[in-house]
CHARMM-style PDB file with segment names, atoms N, HN, CA, C and O in Angstrom:
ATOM      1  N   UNK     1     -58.503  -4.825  67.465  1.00  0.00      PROA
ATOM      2  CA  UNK     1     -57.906  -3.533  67.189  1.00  0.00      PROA
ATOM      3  C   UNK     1     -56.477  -3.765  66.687  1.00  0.00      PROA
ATOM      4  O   UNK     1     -55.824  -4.504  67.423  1.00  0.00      PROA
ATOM      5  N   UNK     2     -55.809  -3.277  65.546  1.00  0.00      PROA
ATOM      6  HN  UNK     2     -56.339  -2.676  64.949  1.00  0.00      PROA
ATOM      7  CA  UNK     2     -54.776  -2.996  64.960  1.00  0.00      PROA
ATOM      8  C   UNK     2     -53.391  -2.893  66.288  1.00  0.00      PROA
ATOM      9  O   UNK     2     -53.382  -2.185  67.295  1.00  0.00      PROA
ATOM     10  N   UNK     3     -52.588  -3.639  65.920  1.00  0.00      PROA
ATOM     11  HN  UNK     3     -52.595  -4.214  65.102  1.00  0.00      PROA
ATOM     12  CA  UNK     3     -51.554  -2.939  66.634  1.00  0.00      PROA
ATOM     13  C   UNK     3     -50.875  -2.232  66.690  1.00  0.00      PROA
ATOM     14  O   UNK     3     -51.465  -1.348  66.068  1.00  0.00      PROA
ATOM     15  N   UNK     4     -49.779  -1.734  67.026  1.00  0.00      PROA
ATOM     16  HN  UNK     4     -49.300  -2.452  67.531  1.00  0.00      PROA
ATOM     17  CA  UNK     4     -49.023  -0.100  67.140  1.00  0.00      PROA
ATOM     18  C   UNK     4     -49.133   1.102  67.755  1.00  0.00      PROA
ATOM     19  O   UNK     4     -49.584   1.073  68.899  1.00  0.00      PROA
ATOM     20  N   UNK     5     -48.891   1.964  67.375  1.00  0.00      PROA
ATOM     21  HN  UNK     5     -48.524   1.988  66.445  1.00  0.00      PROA
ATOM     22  CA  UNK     5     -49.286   3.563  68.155  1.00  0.00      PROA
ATOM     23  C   UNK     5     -50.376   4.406  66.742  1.00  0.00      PROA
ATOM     24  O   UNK     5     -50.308   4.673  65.542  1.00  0.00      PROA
ATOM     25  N   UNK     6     -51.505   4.567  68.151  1.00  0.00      PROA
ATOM     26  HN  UNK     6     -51.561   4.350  69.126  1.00  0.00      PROA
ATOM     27  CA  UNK     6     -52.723   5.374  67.683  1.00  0.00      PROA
ATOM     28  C   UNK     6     -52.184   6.884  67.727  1.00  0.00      PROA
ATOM     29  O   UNK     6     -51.669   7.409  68.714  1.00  0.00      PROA
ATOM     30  N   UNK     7     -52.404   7.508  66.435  1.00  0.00      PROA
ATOM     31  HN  UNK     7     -52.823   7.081  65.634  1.00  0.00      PROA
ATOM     32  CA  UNK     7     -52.840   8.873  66.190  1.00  0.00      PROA
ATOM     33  C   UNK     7     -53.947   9.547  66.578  1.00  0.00      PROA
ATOM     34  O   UNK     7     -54.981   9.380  65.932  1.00  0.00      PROA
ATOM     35  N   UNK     8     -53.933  10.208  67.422  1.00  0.00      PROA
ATOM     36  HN  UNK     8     -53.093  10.344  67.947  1.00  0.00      PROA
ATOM     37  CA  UNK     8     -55.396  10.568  67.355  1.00  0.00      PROA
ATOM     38  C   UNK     8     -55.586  12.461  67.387  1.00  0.00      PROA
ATOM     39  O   UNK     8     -54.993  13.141  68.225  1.00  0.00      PROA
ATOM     40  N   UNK     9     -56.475  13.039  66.360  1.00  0.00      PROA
ATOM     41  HN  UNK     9     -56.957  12.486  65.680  1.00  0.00      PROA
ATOM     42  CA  UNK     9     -56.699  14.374  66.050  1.00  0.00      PROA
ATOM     43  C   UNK     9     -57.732  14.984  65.994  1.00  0.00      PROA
ATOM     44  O   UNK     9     -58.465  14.210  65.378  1.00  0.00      PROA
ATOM     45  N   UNK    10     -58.336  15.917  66.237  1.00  0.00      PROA
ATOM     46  HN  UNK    10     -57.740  16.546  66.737  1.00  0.00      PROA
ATOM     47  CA  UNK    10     -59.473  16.864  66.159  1.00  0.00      PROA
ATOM     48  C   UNK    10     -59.591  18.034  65.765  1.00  0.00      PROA
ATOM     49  O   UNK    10     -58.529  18.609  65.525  1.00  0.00      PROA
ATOM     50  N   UNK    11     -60.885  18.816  65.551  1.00  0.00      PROA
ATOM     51  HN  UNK    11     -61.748  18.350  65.746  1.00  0.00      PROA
ATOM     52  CA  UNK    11     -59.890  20.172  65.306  1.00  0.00      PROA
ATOM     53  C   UNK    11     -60.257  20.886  66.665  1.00  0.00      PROA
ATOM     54  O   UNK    11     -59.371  21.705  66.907  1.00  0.00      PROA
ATOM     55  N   UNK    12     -60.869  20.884  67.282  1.00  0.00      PROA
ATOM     56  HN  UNK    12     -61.589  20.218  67.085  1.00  0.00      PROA
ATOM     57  CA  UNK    12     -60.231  21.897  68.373  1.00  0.00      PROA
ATOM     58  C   UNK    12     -59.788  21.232  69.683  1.00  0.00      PROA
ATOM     59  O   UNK    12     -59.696  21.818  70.761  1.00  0.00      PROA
ATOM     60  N   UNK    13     -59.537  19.998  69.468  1.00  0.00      PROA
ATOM     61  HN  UNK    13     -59.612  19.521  68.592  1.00  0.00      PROA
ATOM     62  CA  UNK    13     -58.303  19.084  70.840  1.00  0.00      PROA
ATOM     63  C   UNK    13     -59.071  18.855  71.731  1.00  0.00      PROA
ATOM     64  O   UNK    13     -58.755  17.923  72.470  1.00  0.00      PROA
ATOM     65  N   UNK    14     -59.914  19.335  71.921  1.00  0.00      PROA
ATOM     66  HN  UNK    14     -60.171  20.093  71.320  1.00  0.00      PROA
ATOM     67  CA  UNK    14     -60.934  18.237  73.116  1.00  0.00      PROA
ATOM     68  C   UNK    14     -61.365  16.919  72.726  1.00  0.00      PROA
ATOM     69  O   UNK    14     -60.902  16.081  73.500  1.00  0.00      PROA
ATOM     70  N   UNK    15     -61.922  16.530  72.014  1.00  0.00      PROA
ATOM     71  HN  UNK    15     -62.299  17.210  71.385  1.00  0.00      PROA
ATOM     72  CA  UNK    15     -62.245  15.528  71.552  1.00  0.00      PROA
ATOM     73  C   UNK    15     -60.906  14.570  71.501  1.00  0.00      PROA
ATOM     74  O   UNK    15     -60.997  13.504  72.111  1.00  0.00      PROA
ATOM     75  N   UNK    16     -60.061  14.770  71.036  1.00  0.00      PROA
ATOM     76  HN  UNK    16     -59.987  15.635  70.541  1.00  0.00      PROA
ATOM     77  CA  UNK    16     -58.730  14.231  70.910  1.00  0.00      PROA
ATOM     78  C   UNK    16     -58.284  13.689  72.196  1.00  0.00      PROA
ATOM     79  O   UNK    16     -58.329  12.486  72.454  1.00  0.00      PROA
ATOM     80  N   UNK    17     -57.872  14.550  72.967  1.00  0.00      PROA
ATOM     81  HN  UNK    17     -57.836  15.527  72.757  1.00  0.00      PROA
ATOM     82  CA  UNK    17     -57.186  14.854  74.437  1.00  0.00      PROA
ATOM     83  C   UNK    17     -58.101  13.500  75.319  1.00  0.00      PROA
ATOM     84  O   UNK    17     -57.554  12.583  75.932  1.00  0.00      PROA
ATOM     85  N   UNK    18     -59.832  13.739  75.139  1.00  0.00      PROA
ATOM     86  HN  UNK    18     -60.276  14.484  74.642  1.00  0.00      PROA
ATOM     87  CA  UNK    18     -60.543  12.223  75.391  1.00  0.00      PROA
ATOM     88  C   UNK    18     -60.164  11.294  75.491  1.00  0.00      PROA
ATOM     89  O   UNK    18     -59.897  10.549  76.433  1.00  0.00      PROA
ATOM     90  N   UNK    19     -60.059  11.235  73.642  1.00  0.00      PROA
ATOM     91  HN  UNK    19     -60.275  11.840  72.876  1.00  0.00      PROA
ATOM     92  CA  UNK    19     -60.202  10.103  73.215  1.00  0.00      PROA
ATOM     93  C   UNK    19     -58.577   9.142  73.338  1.00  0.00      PROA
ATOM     94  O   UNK    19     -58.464   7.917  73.361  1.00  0.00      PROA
ATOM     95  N   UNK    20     -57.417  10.234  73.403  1.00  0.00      PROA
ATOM     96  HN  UNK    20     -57.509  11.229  73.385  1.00  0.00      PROA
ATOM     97  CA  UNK    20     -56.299   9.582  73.661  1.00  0.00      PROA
ATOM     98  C   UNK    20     -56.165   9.016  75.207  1.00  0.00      PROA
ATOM     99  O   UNK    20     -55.471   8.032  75.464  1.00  0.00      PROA
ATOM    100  N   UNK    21     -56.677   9.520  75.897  1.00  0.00      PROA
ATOM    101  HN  UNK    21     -57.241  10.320  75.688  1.00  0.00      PROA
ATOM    102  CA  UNK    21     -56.626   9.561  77.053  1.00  0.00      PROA
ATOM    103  C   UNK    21     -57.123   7.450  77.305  1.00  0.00      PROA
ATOM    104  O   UNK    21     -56.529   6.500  77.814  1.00  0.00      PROA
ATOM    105  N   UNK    22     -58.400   7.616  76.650  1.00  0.00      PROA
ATOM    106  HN  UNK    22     -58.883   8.388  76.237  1.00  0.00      PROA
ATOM    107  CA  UNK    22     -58.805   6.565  77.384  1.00  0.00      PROA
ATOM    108  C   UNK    22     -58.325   5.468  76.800  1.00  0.00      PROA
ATOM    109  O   UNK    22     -58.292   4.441  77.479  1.00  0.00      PROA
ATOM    110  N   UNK    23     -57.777   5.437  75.209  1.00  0.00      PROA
ATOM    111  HN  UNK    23     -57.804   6.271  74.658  1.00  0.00      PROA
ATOM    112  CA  UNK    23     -56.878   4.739  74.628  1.00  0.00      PROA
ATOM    113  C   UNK    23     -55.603   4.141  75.439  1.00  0.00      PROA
ATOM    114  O   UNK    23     -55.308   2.974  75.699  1.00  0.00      PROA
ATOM    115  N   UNK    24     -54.960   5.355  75.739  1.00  0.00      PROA
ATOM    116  HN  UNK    24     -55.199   6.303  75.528  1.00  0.00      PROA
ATOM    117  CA  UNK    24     -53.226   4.806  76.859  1.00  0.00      PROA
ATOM    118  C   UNK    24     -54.170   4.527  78.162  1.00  0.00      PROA
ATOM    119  O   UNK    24     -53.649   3.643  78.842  1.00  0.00      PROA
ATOM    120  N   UNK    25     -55.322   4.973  78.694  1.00  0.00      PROA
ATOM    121  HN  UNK    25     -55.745   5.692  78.142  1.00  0.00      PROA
ATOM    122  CA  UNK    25     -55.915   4.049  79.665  1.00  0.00      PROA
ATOM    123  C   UNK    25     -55.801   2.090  79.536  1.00  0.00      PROA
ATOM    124  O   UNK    25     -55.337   1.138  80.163  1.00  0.00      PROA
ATOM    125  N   UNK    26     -56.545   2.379  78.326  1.00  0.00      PROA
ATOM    126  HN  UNK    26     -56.922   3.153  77.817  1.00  0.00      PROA
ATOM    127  CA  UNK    26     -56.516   1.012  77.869  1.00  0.00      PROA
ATOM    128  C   UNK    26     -55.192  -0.333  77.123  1.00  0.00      PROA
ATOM    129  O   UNK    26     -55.139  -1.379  76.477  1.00  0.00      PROA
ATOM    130  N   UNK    27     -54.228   0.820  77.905  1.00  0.00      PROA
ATOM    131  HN  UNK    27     -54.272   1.670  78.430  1.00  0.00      PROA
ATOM    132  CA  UNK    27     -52.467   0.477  77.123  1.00  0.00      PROA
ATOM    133  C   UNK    27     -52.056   0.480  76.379  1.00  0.00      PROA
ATOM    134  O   UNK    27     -51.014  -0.131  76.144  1.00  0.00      PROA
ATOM    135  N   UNK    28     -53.080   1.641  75.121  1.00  0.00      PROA
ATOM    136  HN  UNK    28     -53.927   2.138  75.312  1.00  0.00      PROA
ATOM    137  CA  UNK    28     -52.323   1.799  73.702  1.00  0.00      PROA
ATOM    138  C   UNK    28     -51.364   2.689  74.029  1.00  0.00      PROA
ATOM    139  O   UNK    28     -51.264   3.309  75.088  1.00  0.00      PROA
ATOM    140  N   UNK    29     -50.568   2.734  72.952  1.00  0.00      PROA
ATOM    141  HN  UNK    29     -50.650   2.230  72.092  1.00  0.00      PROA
ATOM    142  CA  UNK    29     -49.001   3.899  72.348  1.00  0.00      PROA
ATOM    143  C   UNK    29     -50.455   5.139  72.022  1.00  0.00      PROA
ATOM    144  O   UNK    29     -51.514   4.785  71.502  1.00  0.00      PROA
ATOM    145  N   UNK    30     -50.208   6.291  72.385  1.00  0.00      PROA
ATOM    146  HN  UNK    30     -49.349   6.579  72.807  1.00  0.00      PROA
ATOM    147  CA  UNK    30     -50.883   7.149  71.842  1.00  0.00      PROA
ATOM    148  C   UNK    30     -50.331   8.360  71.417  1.00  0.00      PROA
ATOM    149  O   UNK    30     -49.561   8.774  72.284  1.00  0.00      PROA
ATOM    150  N   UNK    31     -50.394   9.063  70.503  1.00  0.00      PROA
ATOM    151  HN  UNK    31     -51.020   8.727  69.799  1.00  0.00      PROA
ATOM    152  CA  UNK    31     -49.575  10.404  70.005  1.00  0.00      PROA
ATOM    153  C   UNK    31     -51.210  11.148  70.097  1.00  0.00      PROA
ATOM    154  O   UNK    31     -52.144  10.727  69.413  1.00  0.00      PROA
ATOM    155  N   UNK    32     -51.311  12.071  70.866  1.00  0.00      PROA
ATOM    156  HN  UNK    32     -50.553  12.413  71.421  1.00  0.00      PROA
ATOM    157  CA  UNK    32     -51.952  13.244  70.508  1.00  0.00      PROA
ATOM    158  C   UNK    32     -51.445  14.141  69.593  1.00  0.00      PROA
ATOM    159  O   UNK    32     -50.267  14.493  69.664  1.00  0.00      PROA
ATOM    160  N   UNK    33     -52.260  14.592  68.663  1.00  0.00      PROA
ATOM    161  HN  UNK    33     -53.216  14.307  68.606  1.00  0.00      PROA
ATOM    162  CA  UNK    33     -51.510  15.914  67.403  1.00  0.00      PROA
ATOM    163  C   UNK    33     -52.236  16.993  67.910  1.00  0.00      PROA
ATOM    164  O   UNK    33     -53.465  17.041  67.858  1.00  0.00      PROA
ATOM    165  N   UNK    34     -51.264  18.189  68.584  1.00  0.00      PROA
ATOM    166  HN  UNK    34     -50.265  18.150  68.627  1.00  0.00      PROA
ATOM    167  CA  UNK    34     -52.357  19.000  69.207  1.00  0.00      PROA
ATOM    168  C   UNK    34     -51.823  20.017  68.053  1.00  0.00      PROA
ATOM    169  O   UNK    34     -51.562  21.122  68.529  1.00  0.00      PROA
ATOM    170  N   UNK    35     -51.580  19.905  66.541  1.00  0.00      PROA
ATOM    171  HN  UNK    35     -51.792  19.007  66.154  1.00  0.00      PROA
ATOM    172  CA  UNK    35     -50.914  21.038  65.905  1.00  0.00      PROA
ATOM    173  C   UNK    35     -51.531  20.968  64.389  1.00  0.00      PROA
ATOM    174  O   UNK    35     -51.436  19.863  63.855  1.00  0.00      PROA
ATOM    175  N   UNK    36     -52.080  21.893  63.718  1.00  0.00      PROA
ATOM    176  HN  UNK    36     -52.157  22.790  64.152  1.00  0.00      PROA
ATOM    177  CA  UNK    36     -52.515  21.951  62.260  1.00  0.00      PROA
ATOM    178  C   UNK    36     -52.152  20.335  61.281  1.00  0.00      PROA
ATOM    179  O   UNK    36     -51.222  20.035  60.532  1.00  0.00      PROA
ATOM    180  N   UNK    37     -53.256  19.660  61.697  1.00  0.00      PROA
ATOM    181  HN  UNK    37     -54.011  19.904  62.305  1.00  0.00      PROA
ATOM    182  CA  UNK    37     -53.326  18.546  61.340  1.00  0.00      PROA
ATOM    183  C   UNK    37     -53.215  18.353  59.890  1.00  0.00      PROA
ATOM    184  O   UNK    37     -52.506  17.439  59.470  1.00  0.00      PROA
ATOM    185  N   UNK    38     -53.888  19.174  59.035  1.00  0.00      PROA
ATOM    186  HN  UNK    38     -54.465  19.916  59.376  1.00  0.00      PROA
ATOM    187  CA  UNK    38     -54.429  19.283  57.934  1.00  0.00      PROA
ATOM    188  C   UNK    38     -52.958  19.248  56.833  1.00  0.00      PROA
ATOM    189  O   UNK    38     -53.053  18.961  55.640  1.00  0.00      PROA
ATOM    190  N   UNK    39     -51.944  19.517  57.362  1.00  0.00      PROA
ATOM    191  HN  UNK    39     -51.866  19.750  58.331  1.00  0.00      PROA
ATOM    192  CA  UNK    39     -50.597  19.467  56.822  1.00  0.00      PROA
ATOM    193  C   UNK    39     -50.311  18.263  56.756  1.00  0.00      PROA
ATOM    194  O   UNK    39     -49.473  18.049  55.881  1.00  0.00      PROA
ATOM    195  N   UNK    40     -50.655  17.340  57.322  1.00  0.00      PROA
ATOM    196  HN  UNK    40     -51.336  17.514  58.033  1.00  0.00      PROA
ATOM    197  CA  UNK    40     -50.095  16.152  57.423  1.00  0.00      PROA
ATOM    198  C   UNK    40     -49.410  15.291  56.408  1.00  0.00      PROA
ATOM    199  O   UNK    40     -48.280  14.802  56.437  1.00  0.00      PROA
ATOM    200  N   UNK    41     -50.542  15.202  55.321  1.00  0.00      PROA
ATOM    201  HN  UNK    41     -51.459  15.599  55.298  1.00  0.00      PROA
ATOM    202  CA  UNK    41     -49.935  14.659  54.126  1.00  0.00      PROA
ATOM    203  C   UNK    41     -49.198  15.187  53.271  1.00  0.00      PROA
ATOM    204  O   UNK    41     -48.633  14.584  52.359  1.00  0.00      PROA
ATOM    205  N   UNK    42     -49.140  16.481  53.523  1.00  0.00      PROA
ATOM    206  HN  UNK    42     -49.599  16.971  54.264  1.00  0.00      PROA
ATOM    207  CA  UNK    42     -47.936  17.026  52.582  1.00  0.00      PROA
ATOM    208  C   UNK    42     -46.603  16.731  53.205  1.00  0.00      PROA
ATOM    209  O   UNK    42     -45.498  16.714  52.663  1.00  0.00      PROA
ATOM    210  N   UNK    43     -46.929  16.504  54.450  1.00  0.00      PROA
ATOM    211  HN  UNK    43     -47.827  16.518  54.890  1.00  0.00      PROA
ATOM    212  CA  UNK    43     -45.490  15.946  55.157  1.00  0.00      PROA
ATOM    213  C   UNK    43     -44.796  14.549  55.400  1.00  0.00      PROA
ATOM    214  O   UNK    43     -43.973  14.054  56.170  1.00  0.00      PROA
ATOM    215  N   UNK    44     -45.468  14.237  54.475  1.00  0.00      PROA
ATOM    216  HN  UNK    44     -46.136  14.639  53.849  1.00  0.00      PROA
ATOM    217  CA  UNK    44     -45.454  12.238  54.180  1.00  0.00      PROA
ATOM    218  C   UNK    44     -45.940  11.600  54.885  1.00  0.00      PROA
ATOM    219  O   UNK    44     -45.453  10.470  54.897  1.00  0.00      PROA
ATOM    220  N   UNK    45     -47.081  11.823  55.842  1.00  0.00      PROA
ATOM    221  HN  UNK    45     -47.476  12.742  55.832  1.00  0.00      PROA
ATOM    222  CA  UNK    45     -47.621  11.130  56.504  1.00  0.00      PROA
ATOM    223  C   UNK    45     -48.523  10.352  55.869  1.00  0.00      PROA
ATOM    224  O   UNK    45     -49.198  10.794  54.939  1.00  0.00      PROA
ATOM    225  N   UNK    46     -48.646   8.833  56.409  1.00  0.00      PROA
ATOM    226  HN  UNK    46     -48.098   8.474  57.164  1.00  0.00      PROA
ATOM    227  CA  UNK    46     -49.677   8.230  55.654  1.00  0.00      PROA
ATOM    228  C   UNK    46     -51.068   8.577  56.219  1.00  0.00      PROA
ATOM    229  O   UNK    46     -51.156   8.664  57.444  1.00  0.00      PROA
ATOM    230  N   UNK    47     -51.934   8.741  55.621  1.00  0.00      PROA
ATOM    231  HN  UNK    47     -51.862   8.670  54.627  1.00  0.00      PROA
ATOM    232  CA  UNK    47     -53.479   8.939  56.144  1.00  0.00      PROA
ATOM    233  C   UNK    47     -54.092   8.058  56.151  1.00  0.00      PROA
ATOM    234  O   UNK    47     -53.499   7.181  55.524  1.00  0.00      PROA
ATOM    235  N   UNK    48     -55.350   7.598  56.649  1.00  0.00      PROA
ATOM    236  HN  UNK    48     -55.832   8.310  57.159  1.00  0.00      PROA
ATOM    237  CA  UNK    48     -56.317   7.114  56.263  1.00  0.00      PROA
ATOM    238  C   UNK    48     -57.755   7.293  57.397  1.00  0.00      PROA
ATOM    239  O   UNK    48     -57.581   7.738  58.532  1.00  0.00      PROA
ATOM    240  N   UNK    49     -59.065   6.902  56.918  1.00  0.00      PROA
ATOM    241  HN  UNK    49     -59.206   6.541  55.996  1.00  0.00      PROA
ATOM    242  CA  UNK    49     -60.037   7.172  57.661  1.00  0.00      PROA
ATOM    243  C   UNK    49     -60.392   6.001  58.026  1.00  0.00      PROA
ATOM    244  O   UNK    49     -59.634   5.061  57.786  1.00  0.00      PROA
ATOM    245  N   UNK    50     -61.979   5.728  58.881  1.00  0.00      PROA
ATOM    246  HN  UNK    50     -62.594   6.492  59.076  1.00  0.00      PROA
ATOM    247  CA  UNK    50     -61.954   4.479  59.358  1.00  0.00      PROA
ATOM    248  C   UNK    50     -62.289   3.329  58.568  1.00  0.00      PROA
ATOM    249  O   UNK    50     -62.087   2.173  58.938  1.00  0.00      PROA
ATOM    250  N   UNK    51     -62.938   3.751  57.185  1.00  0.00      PROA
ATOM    251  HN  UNK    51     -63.102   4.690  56.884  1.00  0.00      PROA
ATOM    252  CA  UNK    51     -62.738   3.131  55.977  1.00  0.00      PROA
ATOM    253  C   UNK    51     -61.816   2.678  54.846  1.00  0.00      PROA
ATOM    254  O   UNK    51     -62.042   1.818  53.994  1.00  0.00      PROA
ATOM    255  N   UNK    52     -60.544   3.567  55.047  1.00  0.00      PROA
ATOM    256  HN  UNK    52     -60.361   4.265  55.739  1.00  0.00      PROA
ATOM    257  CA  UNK    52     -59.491   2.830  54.084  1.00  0.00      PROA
ATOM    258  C   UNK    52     -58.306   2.453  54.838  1.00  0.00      PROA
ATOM    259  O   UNK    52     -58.064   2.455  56.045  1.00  0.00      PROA
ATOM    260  N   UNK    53     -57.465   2.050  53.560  1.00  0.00      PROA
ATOM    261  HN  UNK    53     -57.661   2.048  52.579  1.00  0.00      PROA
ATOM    262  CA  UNK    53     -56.388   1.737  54.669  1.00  0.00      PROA
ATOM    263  C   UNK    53     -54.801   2.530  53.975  1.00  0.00      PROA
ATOM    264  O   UNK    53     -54.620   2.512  52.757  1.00  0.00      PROA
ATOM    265  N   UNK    54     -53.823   3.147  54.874  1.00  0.00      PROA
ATOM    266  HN  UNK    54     -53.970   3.162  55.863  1.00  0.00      PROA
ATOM    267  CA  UNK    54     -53.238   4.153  54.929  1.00  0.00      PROA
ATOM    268  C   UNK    54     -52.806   4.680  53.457  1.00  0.00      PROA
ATOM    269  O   UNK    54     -52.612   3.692  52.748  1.00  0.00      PROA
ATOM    270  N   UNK    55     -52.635   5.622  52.902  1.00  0.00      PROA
ATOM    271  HN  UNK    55     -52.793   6.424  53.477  1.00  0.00      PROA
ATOM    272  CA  UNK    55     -52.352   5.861  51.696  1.00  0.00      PROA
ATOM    273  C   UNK    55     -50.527   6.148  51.338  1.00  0.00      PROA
ATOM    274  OT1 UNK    55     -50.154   6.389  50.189  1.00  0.00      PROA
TER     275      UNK     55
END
């Protein structure tokens, strides 16, 4: 697994809230985005899915 701090998002935050959870279980950095994700890249965030790599 990649190092650094995991993003992790959904759209209605359950899934998220999970999945971060068991991540900082496992001693990752985790940022939950509990906020209109879909903005992201207009806000310079880099993206990517589990197929590419960040844009």
């Amino acid at each position: 697994m990649p190092e650094g701090t995991v993003w992790v998002h959904c759209g209605s935050g359950y899934r998220a809230a999970a999945a971060a959870s068991l991540l900082a279980r496992s001693g990752r950095r985790v940022v939950h985005i509990d906020d209109a994700y879909s903005h992201a890249a207009d806000a310079g965030l880099p993206i990517a899915t589990p197929d590419e790599t960040p844009s």
